[in-house]
Jmol script that loads the backbone (N, CA, C; Angstrom):
load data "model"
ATOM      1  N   UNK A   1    -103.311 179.788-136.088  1.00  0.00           N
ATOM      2  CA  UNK A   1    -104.484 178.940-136.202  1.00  0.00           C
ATOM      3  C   UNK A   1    -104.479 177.926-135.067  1.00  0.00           C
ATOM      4  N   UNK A   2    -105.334 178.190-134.523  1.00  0.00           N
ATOM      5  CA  UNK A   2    -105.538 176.562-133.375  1.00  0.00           C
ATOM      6  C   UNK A   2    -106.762 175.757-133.595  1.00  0.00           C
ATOM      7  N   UNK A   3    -105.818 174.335-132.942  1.00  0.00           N
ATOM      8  CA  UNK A   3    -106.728 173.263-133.336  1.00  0.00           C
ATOM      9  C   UNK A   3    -107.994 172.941-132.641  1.00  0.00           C
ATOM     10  N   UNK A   4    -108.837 172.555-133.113  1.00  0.00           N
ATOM     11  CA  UNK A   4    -109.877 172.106-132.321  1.00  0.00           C
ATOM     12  C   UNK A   4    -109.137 170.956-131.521  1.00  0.00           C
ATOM     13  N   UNK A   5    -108.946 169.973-132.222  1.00  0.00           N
ATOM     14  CA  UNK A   5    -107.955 168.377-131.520  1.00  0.00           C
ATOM     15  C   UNK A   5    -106.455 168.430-131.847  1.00  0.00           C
ATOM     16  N   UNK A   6    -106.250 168.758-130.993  1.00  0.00           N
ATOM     17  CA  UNK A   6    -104.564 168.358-131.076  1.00  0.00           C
ATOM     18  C   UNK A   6    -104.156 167.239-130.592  1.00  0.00           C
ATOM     19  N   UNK A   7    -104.896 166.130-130.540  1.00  0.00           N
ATOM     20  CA  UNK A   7    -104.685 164.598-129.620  1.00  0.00           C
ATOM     21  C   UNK A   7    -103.521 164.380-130.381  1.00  0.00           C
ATOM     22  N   UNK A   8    -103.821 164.345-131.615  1.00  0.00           N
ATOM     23  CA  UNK A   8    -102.618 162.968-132.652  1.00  0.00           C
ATOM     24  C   UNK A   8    -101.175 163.860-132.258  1.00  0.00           C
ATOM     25  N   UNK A   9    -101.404 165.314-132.387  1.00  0.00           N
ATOM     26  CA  UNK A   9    -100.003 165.987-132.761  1.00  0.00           C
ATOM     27  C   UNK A   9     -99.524 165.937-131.272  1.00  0.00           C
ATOM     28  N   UNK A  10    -100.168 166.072-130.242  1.00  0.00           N
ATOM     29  CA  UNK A  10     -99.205 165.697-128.681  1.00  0.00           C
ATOM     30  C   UNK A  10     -98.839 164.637-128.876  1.00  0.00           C
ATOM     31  N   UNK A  11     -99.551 163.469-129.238  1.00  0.00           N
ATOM     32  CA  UNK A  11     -99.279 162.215-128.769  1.00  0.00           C
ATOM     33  C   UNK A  11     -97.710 162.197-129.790  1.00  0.00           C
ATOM     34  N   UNK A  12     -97.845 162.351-131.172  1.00  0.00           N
ATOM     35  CA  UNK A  12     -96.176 162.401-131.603  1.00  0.00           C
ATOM     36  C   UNK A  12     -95.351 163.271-131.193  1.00  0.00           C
ATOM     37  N   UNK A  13     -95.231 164.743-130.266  1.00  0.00           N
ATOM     38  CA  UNK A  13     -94.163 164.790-129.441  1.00  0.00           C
ATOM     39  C   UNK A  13     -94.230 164.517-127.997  1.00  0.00           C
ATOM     40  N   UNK A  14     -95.118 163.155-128.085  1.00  0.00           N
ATOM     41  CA  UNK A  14     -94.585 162.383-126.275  1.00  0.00           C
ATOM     42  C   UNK A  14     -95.377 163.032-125.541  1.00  0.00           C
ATOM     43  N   UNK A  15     -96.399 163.912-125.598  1.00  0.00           N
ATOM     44  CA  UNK A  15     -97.170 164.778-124.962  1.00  0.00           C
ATOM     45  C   UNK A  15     -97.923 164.196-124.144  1.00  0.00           C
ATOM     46  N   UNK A  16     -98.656 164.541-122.742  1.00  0.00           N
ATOM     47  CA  UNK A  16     -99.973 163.644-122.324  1.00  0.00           C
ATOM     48  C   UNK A  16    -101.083 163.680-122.850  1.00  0.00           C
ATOM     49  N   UNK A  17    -101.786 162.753-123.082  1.00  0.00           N
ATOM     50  CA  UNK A  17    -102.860 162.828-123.619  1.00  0.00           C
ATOM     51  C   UNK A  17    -103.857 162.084-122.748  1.00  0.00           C
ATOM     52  N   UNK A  18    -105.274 162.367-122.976  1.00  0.00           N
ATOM     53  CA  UNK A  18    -106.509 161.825-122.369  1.00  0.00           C
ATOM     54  C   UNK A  18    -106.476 160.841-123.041  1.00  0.00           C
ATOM     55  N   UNK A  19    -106.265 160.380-123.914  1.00  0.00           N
ATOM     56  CA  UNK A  19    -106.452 158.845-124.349  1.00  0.00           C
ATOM     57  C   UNK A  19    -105.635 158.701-125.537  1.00  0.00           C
ATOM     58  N   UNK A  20    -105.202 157.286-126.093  1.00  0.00           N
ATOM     59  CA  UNK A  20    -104.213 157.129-127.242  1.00  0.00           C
ATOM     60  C   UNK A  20    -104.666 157.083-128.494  1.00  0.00           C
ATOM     61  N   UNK A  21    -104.254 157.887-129.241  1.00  0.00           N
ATOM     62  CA  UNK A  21    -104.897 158.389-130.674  1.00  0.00           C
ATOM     63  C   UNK A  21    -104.631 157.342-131.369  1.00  0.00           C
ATOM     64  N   UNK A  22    -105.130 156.663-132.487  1.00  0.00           N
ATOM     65  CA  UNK A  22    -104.892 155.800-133.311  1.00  0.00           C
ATOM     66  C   UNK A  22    -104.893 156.082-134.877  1.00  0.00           C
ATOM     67  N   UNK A  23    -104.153 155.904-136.116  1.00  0.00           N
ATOM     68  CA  UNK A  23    -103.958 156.284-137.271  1.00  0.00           C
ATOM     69  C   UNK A  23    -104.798 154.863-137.927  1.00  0.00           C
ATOM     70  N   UNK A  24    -105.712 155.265-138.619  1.00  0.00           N
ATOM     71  CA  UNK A  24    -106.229 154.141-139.853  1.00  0.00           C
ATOM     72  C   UNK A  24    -105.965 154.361-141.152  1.00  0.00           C
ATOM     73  N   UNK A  25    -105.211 153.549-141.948  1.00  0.00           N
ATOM     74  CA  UNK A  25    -104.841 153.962-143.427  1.00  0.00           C
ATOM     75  C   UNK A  25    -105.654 153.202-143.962  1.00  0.00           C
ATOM     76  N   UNK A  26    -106.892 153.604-144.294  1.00  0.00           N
ATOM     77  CA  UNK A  26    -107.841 153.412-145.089  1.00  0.00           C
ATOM     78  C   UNK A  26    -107.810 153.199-146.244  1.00  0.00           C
ATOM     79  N   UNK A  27    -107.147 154.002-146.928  1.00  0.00           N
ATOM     80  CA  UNK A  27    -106.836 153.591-148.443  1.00  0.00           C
ATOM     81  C   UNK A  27    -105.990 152.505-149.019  1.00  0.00           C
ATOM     82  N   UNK A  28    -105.429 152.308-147.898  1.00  0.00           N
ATOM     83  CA  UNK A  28    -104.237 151.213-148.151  1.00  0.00           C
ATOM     84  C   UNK A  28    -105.135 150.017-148.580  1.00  0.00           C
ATOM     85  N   UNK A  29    -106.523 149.673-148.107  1.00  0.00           N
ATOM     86  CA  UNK A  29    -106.957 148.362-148.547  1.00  0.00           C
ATOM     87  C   UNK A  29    -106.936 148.312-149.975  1.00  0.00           C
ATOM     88  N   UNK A  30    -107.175 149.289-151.105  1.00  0.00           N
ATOM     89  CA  UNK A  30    -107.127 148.847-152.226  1.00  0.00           C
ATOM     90  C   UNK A  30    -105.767 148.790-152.861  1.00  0.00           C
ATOM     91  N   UNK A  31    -104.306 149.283-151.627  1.00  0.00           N
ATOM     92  CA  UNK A  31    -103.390 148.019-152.654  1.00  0.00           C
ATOM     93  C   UNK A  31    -102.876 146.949-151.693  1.00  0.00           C
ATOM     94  N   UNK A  32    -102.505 147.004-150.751  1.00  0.00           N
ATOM     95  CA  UNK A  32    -101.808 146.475-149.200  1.00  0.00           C
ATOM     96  C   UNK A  32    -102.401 144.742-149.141  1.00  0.00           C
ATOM     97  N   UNK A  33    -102.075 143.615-149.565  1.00  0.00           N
ATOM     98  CA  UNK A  33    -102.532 142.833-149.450  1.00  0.00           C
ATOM     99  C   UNK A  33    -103.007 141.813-147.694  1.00  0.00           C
ATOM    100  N   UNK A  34    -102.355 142.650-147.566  1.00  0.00           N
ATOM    101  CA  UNK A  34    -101.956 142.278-145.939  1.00  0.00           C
ATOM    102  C   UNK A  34    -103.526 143.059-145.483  1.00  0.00           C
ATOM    103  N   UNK A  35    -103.322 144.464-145.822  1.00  0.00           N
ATOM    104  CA  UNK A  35    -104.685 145.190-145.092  1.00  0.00           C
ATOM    105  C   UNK A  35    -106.217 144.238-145.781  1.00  0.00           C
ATOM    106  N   UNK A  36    -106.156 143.914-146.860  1.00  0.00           N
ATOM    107  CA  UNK A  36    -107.369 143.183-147.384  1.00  0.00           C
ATOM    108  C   UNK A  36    -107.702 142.105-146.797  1.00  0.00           C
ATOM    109  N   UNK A  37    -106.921 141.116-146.352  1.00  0.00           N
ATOM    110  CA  UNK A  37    -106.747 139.967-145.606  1.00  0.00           C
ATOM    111  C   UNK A  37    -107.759 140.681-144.591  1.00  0.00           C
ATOM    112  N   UNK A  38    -107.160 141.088-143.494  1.00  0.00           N
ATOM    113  CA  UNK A  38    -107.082 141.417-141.995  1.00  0.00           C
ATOM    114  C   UNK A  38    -108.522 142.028-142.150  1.00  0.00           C
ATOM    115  N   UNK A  39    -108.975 143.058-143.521  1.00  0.00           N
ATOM    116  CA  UNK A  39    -110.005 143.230-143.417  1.00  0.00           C
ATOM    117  C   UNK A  39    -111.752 142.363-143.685  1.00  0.00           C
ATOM    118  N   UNK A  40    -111.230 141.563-144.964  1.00  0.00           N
ATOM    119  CA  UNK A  40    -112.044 140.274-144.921  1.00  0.00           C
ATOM    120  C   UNK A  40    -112.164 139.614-144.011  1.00  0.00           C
ATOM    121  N   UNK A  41    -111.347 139.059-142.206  1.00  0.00           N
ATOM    122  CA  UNK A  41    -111.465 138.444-141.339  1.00  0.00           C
ATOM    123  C   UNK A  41    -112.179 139.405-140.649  1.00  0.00           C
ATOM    124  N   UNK A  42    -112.271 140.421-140.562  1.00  0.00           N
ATOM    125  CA  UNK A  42    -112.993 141.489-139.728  1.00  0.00           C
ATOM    126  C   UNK A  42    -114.339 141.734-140.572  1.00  0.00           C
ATOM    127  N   UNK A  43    -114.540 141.602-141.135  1.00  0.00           N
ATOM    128  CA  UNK A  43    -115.971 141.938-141.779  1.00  0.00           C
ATOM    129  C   UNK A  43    -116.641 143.551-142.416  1.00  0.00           C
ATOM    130  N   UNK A  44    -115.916 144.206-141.994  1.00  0.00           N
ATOM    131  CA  UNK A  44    -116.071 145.801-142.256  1.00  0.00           C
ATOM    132  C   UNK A  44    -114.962 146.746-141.692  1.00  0.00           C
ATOM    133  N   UNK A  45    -114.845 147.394-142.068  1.00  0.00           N
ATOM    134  CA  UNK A  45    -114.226 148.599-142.205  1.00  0.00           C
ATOM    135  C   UNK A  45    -114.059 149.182-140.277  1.00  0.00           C
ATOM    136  N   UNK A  46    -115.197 149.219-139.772  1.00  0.00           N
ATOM    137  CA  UNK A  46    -115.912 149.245-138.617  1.00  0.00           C
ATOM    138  C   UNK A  46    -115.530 148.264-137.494  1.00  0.00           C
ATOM    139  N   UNK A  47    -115.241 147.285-138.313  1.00  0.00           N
ATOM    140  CA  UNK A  47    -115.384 146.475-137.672  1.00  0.00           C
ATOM    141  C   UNK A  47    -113.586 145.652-137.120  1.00  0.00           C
ATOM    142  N   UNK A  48    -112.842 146.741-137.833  1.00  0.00           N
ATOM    143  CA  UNK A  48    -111.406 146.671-137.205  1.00  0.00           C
ATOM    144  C   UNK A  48    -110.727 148.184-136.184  1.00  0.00           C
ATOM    145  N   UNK A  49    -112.041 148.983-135.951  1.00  0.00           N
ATOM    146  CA  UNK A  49    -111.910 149.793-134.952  1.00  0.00           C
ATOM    147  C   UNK A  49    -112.588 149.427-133.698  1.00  0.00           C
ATOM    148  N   UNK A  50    -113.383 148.079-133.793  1.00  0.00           N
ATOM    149  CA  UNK A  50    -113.434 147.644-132.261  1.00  0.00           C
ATOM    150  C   UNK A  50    -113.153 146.490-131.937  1.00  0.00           C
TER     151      UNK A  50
END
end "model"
wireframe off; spacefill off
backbone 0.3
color backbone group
């Protein structure tokens, strides 16, 4: 099977990549008190990917 994007999986074995992939744990805001914070100062969801 091949991937359409293989960005994330080069970038974890050190691979080159066209640009640096980033992981969002999204779900974590409903327990992570830390992520709720950071997200109330940011205003949306959206609005901590720019």
């Amino acid at each position: 099977m091949k991937l359409q994007n293989d960005t994330f999986l080069r970038a974890l074995c050190k691979l080159p990549t066209e640009y640096t992939p980033i992981w969002l744990m999204r779900q974590a805001g409903r327990y992570l008190p830390e992520y709720r914070r950071t997200r109330s100062e940011a205003g949306s969801f959206m609005g901590l990917a720019t």
